[in-house]
C-alpha positions as CSV (number, residue, x, y, z in Angstrom):
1,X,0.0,0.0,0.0
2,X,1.4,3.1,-0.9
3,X,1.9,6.3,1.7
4,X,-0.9,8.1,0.2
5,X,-3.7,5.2,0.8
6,X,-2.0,4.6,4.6
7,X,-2.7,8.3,5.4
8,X,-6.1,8.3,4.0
9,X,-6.9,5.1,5.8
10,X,-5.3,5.9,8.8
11,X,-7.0,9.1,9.3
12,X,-10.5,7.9,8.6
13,X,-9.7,5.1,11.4
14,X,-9.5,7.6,13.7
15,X,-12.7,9.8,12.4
16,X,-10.4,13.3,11.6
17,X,-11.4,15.4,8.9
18,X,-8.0,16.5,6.5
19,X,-8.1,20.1,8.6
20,X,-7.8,18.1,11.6
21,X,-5.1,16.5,10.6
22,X,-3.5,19.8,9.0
23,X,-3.7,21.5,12.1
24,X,-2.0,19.3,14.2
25,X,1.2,19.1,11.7
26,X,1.0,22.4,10.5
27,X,-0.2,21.8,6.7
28,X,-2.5,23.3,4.5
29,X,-5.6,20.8,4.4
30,X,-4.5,21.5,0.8
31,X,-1.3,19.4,1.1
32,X,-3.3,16.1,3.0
33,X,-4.8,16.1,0.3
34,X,-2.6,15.6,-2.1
35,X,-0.6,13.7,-0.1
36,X,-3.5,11.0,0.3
37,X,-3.9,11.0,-3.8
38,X,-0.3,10.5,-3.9
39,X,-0.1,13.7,-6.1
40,X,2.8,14.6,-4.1
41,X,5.0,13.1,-0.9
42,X,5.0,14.5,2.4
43,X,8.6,15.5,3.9
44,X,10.5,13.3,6.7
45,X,9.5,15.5,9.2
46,X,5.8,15.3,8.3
47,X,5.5,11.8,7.9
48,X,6.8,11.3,11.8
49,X,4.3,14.2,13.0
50,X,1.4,12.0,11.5
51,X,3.2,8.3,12.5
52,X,2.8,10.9,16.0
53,X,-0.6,11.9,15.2
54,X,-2.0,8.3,14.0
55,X,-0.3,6.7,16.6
56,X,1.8,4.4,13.8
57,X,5.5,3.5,14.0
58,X,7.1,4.6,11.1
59,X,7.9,1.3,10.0
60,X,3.8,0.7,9.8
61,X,3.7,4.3,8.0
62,X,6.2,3.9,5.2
63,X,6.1,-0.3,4.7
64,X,5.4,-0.8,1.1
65,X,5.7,2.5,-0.5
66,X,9.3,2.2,-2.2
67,X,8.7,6.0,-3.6
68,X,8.8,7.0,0.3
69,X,11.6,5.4,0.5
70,X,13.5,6.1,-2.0
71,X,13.0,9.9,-1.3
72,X,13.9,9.6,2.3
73,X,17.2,7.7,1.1
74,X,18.0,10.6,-1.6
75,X,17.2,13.5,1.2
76,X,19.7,11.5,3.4
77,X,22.3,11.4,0.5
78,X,21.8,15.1,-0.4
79,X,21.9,16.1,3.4
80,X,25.8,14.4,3.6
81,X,26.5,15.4,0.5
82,X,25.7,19.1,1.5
83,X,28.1,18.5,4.7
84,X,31.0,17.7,2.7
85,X,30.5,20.5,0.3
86,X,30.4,23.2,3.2
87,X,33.1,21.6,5.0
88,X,35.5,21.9,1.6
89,X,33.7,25.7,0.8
90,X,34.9,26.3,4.5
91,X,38.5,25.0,4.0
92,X,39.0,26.6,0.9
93,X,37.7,30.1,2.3
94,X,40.2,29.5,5.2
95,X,42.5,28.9,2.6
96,X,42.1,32.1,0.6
97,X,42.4,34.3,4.2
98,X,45.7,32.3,4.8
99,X,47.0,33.1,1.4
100,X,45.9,36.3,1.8
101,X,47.7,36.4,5.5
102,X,50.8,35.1,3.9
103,X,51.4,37.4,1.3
104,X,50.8,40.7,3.4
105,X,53.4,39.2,5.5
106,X,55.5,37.8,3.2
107,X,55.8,41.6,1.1
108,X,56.3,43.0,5.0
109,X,59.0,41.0,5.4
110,X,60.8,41.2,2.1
111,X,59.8,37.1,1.9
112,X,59.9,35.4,-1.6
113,X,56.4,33.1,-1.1
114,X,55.6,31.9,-4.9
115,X,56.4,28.7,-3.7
116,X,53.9,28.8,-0.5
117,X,51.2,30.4,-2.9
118,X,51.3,27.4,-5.5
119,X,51.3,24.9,-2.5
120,X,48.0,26.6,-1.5
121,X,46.9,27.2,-4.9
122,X,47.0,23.1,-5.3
123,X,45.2,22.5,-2.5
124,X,42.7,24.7,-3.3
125,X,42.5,22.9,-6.7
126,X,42.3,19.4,-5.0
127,X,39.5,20.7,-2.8
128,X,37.6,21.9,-5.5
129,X,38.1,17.9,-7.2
130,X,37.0,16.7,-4.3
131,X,33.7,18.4,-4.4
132,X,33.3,17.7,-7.5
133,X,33.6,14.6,-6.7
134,X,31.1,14.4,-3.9
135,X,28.5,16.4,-6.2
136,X,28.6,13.9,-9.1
137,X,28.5,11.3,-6.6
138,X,24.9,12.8,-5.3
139,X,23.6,13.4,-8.7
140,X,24.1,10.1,-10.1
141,X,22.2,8.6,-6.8
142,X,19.6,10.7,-7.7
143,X,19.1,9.9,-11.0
144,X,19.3,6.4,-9.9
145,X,16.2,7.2,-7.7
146,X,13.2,7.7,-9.7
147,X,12.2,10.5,-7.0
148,X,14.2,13.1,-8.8
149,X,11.7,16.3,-7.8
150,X,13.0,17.2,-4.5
151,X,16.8,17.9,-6.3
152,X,16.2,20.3,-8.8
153,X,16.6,23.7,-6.7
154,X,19.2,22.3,-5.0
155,X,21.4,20.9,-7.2
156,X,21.2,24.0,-9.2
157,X,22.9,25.4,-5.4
158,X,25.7,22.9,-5.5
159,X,26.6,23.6,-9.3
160,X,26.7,27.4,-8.5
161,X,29.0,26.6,-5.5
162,X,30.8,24.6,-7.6
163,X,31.4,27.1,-10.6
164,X,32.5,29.9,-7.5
165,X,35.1,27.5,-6.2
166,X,36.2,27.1,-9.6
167,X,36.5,30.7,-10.5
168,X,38.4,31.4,-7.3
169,X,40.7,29.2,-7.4
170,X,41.8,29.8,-11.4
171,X,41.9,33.8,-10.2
172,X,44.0,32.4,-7.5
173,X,46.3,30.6,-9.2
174,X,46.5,33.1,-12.6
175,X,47.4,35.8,-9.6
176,X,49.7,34.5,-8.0
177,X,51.5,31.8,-9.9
């Protein structure tokens, strides 16, 4: 049985009306709605409001509607994936303030750094591989999944991230090699 049916038969068990049921998990009757005719799937957080709300483990919820599951797995995928991508935007920012560190200093000092400015400049460069890496990694998941709706926007994020990194680190390296 898919989620849709579940929710629909659930909720009639228990004799609430769809704006019952919106109320108590902050939705737009609207939204039951289509969640019940399977026109669209309700979020992770949703679905354990109403597992709250219908008194239903999860595992009762979400048994037999692979869809469900398949979007949980891709929001799972695209939340790590996310984690990696910041933690590399981070390191490359801290990167470009140590660069930028180094060659105030180094001109102070009279300090030849070219050398210490292509070490970065490479690391910056392998960062920027490695999330490339991660983000091709996500995107061919999700095209594996045949829930492919809930990427779009963000995706469209990631590449942008991805084109910055990019553009920051050839300015870096055209500047200062």
């Amino acid at each position: 049985m898919n989620i849709g049916s579940q929710l629909q038969l659930q909720r009639k068990k228990l004799n609430y009306t769809q704006e019952e049921v919106a109320e108590k998990i902050h939705v737009s009757r609207q939204t039951i709605s289509s969640w019940e005719n399977s026109r669209s799937l309700p979020d992770v957080m949703s679905v354990i409001l109403m597992s709250d709300v219908y008194g239903l483990s999860l595992d009762n919820l979400l048994k037999g509607d692979r869809k469900m599951i398949e979007k949980i797995e891709a929001e799972e995928n695209l939340r790590k994936a996310s984690k990696w991508i910041s933690g590399i935007s981070f390191g490359i920012s801290g990167i470009v303030v140590i660069m930028s560190f180094i060659f105030e200093l180094g001109e102070a000092i009279n300090l030849n750094v070219r050398w210490i400015a292509s070490l970065l400049v490479l690391v910056l460069g392998v960062l920027n591989l490695a999330s490339i890496s991660i983000f091709e990694n996500y995107k061919r998941q999700i095209q594996k999944s045949k829930h492919k709706e809930i990427s779009t926007k963000k995706v469209v994020f990631i590449v942008l991230g991805l084109i910055l990194i990019g553009l920051i680190s050839g300015f870096l390296f055209a500047y200062y090699s």
